[in-house]
Backbone as ProteinMPNN parsed JSONL, in Angstrom:
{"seq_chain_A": "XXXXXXXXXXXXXXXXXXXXXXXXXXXXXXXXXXXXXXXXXXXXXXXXXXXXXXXXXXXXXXXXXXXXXXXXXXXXXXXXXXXXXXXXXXXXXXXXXXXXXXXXXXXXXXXXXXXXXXXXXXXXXXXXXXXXXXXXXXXXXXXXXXXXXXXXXXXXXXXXXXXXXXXXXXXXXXXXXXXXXXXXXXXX", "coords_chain_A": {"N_chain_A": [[119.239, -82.679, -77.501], [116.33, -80.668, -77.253], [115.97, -77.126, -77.053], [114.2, -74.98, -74.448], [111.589, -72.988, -75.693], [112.428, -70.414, -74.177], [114.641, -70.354, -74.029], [115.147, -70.454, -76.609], [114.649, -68.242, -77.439], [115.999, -65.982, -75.709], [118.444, -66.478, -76.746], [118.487, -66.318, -79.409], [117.858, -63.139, -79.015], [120.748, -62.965, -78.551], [121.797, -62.554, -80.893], [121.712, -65.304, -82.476], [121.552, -66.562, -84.815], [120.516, -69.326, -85.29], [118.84, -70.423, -83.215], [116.906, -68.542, -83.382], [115.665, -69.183, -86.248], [115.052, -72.129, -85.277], [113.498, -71.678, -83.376], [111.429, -70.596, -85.196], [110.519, -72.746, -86.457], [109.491, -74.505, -85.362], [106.997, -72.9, -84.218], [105.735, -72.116, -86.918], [103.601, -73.326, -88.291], [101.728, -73.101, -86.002], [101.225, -69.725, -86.087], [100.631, -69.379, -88.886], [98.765, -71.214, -89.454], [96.724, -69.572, -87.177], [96.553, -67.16, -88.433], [95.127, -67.55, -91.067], [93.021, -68.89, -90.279], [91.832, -66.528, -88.709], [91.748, -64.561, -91.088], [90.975, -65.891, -93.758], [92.599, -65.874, -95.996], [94.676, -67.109, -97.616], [97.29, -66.101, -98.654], [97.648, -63.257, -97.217], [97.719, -64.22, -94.789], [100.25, -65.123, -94.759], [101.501, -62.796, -95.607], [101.348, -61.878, -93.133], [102.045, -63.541, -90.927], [104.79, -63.53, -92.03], [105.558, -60.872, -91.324], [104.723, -60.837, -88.435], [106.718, -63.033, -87.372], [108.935, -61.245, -88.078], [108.587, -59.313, -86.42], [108.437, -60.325, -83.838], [111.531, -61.483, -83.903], [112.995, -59.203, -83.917], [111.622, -58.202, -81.25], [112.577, -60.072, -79.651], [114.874, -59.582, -77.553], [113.106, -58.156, -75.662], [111.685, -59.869, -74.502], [110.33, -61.557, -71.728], [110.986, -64.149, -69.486], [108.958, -66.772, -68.406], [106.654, -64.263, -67.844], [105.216, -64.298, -69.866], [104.057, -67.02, -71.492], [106.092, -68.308, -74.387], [105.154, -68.573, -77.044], [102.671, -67.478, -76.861], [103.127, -65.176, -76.566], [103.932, -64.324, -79.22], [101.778, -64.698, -80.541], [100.079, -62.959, -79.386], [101.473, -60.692, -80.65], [101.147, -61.604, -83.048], [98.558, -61.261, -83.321], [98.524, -57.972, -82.541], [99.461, -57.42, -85.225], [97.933, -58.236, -86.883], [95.758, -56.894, -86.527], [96.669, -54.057, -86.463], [96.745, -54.736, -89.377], [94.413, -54.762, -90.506], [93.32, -52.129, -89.505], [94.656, -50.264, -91.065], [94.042, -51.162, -93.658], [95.507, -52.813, -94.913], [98.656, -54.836, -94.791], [101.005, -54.223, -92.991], [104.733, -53.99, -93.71], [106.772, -52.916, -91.921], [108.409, -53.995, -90.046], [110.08, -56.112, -91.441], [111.02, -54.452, -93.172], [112.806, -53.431, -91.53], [114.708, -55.386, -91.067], [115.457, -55.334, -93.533], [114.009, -57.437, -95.429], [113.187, -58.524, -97.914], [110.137, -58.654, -99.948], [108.213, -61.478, -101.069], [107.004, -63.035, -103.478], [104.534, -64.944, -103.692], [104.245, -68.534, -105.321], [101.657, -70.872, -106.34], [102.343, -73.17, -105.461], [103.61, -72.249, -102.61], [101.514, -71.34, -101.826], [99.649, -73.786, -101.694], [101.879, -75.056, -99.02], [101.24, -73.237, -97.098], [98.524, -73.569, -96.623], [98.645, -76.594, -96.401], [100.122, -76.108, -93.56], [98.232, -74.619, -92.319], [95.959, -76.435, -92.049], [97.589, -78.264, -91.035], [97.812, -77.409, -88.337], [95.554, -77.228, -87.756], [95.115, -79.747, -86.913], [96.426, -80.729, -85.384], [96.872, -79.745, -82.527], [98.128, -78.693, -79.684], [99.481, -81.05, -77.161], [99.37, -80.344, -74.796], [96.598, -78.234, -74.347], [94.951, -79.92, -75.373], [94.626, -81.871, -73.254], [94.354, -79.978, -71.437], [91.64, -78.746, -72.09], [90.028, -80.93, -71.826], [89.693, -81.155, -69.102], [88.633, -79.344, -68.384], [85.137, -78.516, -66.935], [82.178, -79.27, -68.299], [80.153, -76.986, -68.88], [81.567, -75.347, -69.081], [83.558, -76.083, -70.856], [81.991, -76.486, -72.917], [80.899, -73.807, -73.797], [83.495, -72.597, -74.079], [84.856, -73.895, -76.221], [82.584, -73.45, -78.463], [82.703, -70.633, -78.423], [85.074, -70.337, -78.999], [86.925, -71.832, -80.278], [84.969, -72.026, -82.672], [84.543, -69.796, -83.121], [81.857, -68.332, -82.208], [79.272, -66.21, -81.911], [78.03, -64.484, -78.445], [75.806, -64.839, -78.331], [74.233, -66.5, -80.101], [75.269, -68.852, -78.531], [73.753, -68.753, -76.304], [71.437, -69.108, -76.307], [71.672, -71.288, -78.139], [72.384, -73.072, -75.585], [70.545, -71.813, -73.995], [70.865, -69.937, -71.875], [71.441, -67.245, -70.258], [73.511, -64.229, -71.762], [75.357, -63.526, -70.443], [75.757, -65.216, -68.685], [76.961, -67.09, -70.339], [79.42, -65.622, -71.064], [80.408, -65.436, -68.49], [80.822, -68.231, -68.394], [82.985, -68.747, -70.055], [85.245, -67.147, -69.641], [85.867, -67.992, -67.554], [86.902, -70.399, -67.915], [88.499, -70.009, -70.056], [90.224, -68.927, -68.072], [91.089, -70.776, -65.867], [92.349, -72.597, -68.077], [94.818, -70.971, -69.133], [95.699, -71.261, -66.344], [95.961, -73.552, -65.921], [98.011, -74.371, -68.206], [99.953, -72.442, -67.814], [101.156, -74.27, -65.771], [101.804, -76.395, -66.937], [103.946, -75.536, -68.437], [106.024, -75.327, -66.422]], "CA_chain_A": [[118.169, -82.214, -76.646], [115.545, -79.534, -77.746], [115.778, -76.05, -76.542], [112.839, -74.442, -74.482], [111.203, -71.845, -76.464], [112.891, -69.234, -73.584], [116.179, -70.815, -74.198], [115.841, -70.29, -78.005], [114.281, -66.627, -77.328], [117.515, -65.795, -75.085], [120.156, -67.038, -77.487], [118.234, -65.591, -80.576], [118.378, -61.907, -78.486], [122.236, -62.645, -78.22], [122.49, -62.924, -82.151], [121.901, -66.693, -82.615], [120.329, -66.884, -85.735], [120.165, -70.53, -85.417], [117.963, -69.972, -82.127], [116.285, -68.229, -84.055], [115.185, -70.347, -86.771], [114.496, -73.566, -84.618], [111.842, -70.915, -82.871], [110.119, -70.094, -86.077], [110.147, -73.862, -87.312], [109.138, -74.886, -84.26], [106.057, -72.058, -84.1], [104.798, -71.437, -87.881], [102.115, -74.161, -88.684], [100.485, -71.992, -85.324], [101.554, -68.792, -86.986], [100.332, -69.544, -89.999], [97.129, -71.313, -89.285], [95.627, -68.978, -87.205], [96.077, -65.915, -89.389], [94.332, -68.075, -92.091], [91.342, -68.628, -89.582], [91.45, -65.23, -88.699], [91.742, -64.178, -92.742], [90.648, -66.306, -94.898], [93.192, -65.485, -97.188], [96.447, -67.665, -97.384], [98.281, -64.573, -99.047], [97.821, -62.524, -96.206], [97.969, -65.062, -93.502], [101.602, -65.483, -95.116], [102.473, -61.825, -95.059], [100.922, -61.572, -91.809], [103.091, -63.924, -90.446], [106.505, -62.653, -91.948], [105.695, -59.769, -90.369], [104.701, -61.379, -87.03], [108.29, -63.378, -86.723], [110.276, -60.427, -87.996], [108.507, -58.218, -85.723], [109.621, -61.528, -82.439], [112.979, -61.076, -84.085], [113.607, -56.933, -83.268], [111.433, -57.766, -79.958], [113.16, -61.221, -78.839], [115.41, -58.973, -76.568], [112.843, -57.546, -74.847], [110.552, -60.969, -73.852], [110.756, -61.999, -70.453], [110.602, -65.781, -69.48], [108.568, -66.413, -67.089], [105.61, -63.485, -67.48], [104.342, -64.648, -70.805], [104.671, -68.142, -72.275], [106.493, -68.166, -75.823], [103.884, -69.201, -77.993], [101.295, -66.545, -76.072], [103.734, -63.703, -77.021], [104.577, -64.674, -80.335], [100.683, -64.576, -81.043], [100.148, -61.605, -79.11], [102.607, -59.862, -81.771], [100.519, -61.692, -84.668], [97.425, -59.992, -83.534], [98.784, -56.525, -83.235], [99.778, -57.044, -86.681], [96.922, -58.265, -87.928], [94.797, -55.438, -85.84], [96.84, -53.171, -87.73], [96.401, -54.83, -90.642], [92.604, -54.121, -90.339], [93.012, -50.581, -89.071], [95.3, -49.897, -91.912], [93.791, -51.791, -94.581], [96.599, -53.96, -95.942], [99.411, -55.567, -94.236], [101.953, -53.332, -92.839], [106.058, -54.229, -93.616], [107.876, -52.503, -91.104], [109.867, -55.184, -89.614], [110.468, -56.93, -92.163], [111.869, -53.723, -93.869], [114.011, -52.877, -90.616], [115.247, -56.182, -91.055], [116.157, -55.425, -94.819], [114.09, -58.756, -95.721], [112.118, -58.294, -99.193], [108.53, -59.568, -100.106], [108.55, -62.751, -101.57], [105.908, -63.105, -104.335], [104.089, -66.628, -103.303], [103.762, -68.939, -106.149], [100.806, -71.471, -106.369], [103.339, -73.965, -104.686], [103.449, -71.348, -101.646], [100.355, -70.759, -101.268], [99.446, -74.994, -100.81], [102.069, -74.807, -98.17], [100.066, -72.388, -96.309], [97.184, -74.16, -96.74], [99.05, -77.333, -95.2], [100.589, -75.628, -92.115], [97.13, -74.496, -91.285], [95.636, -77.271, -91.698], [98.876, -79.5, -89.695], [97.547, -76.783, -86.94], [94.092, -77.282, -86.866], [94.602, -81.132, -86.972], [97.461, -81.062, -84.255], [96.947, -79.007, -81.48], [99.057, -78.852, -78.717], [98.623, -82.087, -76.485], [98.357, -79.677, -72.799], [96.296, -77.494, -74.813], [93.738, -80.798, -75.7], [94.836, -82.189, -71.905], [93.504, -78.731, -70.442], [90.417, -78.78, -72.53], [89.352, -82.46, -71.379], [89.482, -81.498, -67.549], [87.043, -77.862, -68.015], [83.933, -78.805, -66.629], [81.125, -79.728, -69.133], [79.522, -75.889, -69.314], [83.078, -74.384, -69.134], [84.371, -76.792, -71.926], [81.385, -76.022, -74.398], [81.294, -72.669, -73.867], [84.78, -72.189, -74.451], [85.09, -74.277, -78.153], [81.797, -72.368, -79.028], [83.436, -69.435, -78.631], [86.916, -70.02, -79.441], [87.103, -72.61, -81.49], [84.024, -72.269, -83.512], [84.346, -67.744, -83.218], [80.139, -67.584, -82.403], [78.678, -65.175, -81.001], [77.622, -64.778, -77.095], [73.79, -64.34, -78.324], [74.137, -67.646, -80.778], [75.781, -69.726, -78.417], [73.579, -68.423, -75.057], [70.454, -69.342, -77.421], [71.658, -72.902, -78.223], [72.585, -73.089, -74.249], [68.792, -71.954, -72.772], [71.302, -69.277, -70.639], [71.911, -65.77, -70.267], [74.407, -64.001, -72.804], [76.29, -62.974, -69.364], [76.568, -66.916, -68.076], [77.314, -67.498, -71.328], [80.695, -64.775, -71.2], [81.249, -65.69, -67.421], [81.648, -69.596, -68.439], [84.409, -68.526, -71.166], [86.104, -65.991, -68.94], [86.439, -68.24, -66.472], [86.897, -71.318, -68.568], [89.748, -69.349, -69.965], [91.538, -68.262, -66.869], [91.399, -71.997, -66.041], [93.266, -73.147, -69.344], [96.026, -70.411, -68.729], [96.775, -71.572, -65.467], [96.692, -74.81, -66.591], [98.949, -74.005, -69.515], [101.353, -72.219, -67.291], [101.691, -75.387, -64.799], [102.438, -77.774, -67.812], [104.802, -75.517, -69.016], [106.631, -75.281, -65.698]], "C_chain_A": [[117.572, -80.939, -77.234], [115.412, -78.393, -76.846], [114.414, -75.815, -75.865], [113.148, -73.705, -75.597], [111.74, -70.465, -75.522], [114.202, -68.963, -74.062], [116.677, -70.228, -75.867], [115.991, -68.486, -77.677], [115.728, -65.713, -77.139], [118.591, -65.611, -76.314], [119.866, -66.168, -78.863], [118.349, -63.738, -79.821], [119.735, -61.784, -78.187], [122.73, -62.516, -79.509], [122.337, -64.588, -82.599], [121.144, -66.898, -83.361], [119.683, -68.256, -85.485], [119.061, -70.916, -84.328], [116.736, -69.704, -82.696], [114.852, -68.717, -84.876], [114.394, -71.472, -86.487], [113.319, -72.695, -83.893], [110.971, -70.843, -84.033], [109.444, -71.474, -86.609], [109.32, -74.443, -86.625], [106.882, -73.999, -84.595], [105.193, -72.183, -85.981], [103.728, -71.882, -88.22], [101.446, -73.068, -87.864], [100.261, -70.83, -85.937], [99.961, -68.551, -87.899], [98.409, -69.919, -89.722], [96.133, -70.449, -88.338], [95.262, -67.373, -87.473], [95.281, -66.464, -90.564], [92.734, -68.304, -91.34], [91.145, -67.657, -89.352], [91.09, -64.337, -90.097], [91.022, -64.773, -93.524], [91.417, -66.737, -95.769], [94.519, -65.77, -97.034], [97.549, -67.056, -97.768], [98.791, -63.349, -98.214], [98.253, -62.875, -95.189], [99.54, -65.027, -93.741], [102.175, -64.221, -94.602], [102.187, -61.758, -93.432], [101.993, -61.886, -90.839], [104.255, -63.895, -90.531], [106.648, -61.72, -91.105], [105.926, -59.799, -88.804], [106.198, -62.19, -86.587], [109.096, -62.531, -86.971], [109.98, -59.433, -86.771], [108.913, -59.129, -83.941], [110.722, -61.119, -82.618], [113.11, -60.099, -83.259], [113.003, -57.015, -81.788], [112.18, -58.889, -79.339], [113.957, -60.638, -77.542], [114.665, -58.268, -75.525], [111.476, -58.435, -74.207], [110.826, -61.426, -73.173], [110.312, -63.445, -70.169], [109.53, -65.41, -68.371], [106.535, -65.436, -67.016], [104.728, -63.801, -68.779], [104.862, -65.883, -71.175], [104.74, -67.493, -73.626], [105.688, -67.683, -76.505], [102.925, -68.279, -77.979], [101.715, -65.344, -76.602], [103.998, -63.544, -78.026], [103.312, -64.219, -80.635], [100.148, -63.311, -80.778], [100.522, -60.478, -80.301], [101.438, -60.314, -82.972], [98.748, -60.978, -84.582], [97.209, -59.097, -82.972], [99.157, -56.97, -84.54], [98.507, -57.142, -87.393], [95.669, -57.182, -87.523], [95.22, -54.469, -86.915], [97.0, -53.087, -89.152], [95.075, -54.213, -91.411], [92.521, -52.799, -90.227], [93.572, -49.826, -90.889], [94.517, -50.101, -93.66], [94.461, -52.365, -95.338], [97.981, -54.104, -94.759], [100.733, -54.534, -94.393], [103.811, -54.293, -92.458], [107.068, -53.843, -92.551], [109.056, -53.09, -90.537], [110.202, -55.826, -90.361], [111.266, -55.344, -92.803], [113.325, -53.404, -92.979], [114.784, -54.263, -90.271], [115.938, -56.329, -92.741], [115.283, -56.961, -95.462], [112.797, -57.988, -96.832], [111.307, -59.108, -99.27], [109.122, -60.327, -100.791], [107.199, -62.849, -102.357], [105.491, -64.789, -103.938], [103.345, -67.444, -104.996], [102.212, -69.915, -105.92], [101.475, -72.973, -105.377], [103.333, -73.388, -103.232], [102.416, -71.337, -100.843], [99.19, -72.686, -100.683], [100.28, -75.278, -99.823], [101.358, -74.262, -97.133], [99.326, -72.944, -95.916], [97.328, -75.31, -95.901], [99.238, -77.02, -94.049], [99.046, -75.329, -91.316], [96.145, -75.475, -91.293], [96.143, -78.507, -90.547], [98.211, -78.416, -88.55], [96.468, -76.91, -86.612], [93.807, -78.914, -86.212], [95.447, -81.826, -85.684], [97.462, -80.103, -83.266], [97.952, -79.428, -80.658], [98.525, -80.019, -77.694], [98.327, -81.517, -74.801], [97.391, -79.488, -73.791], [95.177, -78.665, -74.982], [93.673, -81.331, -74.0], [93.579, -81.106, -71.203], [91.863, -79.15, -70.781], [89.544, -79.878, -72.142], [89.031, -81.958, -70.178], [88.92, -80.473, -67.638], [86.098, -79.057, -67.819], [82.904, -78.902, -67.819], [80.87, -78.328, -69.605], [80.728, -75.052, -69.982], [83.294, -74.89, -70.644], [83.449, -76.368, -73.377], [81.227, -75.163, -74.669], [82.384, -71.835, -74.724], [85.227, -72.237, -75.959], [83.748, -73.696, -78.883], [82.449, -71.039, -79.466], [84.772, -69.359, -79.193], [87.41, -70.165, -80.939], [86.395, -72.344, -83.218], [83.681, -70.818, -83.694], [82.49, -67.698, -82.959], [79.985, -66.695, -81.907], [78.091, -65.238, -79.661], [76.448, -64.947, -77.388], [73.589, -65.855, -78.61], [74.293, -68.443, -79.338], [74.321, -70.052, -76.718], [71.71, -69.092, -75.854], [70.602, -70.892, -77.469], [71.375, -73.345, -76.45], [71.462, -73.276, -73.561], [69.777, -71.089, -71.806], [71.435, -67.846, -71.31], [73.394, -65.785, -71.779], [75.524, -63.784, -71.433], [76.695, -64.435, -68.814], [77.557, -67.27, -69.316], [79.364, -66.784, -71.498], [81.415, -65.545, -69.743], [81.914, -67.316, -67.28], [82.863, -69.449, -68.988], [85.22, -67.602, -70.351], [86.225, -67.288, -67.827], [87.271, -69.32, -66.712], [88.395, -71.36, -68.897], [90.781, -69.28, -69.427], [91.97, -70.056, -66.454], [92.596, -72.836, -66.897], [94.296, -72.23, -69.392], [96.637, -70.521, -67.511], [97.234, -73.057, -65.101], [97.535, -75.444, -67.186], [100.025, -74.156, -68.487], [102.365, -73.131, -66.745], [102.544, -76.298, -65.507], [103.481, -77.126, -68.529], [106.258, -75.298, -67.578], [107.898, -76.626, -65.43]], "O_chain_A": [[118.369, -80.134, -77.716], [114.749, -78.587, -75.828], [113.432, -76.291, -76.434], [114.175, -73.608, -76.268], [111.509, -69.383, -76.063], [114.755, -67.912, -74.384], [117.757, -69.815, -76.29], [116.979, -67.752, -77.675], [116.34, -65.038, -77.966], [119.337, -64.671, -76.587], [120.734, -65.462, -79.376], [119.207, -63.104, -80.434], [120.128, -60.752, -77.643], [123.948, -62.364, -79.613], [123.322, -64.919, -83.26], [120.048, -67.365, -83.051], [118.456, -68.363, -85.465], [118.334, -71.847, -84.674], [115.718, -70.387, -82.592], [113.666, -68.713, -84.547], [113.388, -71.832, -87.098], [112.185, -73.173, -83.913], [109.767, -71.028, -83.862], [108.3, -71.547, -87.056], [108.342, -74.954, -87.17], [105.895, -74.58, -85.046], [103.973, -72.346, -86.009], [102.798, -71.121, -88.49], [100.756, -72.212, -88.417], [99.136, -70.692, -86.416], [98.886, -67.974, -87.735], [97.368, -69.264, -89.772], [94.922, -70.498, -88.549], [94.351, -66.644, -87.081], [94.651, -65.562, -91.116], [91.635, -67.961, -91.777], [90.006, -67.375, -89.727], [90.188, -63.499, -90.078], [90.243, -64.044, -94.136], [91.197, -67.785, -96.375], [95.373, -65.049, -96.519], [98.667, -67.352, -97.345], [99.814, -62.678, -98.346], [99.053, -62.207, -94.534], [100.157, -64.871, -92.687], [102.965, -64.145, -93.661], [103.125, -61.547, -92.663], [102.658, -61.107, -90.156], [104.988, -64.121, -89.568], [107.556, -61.605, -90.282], [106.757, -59.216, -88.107], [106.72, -61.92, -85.505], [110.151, -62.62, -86.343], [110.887, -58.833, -86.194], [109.557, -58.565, -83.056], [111.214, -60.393, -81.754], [113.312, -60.16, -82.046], [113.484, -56.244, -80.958], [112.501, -58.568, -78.195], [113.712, -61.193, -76.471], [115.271, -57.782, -74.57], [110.519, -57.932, -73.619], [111.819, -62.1, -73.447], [109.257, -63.849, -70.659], [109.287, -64.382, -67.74], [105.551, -65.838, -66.396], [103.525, -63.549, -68.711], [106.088, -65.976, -71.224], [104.013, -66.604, -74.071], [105.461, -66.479, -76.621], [102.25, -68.147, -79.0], [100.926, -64.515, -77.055], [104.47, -62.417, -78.182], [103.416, -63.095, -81.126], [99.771, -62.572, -81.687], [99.78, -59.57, -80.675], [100.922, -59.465, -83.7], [98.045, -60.44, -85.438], [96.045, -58.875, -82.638], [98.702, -55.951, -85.06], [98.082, -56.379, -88.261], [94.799, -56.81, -88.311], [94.574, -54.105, -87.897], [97.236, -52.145, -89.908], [94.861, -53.53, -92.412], [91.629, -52.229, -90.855], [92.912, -49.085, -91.617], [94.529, -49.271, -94.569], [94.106, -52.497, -96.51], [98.061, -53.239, -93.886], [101.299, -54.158, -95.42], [104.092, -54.95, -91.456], [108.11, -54.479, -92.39], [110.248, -52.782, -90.554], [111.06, -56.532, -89.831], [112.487, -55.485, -92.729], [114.46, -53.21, -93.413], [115.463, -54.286, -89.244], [116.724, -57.211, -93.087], [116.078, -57.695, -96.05], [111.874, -57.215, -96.575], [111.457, -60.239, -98.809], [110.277, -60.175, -101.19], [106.206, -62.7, -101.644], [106.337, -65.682, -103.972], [102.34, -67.076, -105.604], [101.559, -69.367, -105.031], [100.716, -73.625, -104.659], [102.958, -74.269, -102.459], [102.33, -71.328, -99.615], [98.382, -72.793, -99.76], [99.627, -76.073, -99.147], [100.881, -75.002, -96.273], [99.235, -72.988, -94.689], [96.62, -75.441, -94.903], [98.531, -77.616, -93.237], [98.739, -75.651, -90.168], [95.33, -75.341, -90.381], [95.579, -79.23, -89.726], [98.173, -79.08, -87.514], [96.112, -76.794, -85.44], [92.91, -79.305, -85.465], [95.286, -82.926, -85.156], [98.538, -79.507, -83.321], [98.605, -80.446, -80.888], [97.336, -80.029, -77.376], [97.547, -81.932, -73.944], [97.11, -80.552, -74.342], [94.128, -78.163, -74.58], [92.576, -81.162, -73.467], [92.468, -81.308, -70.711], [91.074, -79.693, -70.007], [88.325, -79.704, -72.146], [87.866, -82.254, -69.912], [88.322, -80.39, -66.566], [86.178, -80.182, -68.312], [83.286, -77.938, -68.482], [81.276, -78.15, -70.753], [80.789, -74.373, -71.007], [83.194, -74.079, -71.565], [83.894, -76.055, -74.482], [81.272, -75.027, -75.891], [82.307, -70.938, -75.563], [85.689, -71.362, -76.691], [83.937, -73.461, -80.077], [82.63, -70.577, -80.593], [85.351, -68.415, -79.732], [87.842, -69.549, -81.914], [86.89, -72.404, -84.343], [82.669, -70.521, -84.329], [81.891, -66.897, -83.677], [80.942, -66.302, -81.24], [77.45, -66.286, -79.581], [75.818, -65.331, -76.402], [72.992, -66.558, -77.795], [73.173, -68.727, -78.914], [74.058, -71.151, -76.231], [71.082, -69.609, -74.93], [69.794, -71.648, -76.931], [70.315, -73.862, -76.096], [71.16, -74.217, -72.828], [69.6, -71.477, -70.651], [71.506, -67.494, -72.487], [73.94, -66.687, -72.414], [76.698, -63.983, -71.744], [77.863, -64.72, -68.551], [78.72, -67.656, -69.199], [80.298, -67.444, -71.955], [82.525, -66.077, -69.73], [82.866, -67.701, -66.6], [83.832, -69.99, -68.456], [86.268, -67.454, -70.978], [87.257, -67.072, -67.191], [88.279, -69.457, -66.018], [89.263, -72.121, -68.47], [91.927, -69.445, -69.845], [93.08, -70.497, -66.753], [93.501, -73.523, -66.422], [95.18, -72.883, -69.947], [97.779, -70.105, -67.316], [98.159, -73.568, -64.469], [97.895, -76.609, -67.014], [100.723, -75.127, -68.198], [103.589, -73.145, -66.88], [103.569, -76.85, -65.107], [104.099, -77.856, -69.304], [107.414, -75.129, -67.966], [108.682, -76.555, -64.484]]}, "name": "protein", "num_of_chains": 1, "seq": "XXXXXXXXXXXXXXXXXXXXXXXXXXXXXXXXXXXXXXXXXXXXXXXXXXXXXXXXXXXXXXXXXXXXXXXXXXXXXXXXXXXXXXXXXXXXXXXXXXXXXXXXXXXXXXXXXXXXXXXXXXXXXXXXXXXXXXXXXXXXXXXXXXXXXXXXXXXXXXXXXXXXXXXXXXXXXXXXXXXXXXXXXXXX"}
């Protein structure tokens, strides 16, 4: 039987590497692919994401079931890192050092990995996650993959639309809140 993702969380905050593990294997295609949509750059997306599961690791003890899903907090973590990747201008080690874990030079082998995982993520979504998206309402639903999916801009998208830039935010904000309490239900 397959662990939740709380269950691994838990057991990996007791020491359970193996917890551990089955969380990251479980998680990295997401990881991975959407620091590469956010980047560009499958070199970074990589460190990005070492950083982002070592920095789960050191916090696993302090993620509460219940107030964030897994997956939500895990990403959370990958963009503060990659925020402060940006602020910083290059990809900050810290957890990975306070975990003692050394860079890994990515060969050309590495780096088509990468390239797979974020592709296995753009091509496999989560099936709530496509579920939710079917039952938004028509305005809600295009709104939302305008914006989300497809990163445009409120001006672009409010422009294609024939609406305000403000309908245009209040469909996705609401659209949104929708698909997180949608989420939550199906993960209940």
């Amino acid at each position: 039987m397959e662990l939740h993702d709380d269950a691994l969380l838990a057991a990996a905050a007791g020491g359970d590497a193996d917890a551990f593990a089955a969380f990251y294997r479980r998680h990295l295609a997401v990881v991975v692919g959407y620091m590469v949509r956010r980047t560009g750059n499958p070199e970074v997306a990589a460190d990005l994401a070492a950083e982002t599961f070592a920095a789960a690791l050191l916090a696993c003890p302090r993620y509460r079931p219940g107030v964030t899903a897994a997956r939500a907090w895990l990403l959370a973590i990958g963009e503060h890192k990659l925020l402060d990747s940006r602020r910083r201008g290059r990809v900050e080690s810290a957890a990975r050092r306070r975990l003692a874990m050394e860079r890994i030079e990515l060969t050309d082998d590495d780096l088509d990995r990468v390239e797979e995982l974020a592709a296995h993520d753009r091509a496999h979504p989560p099936a709530a996650l496509l579920d939710a998206v079917e039952h938004l309402g028509e305005e809600q639903r295009v709104a939302v993959l305008a914006r989300v999916v497809d990163e445009r801009d409120y001006a672009e998208i409010a422009a294609e639309l024939r609406c305000s830039e403000a309908v245009v935010r209040k469909r996705v904000s609401r659209g949104l809140a929708r698909l997180r309490t949608q989420l939550r239900g199906a993960e209940a």
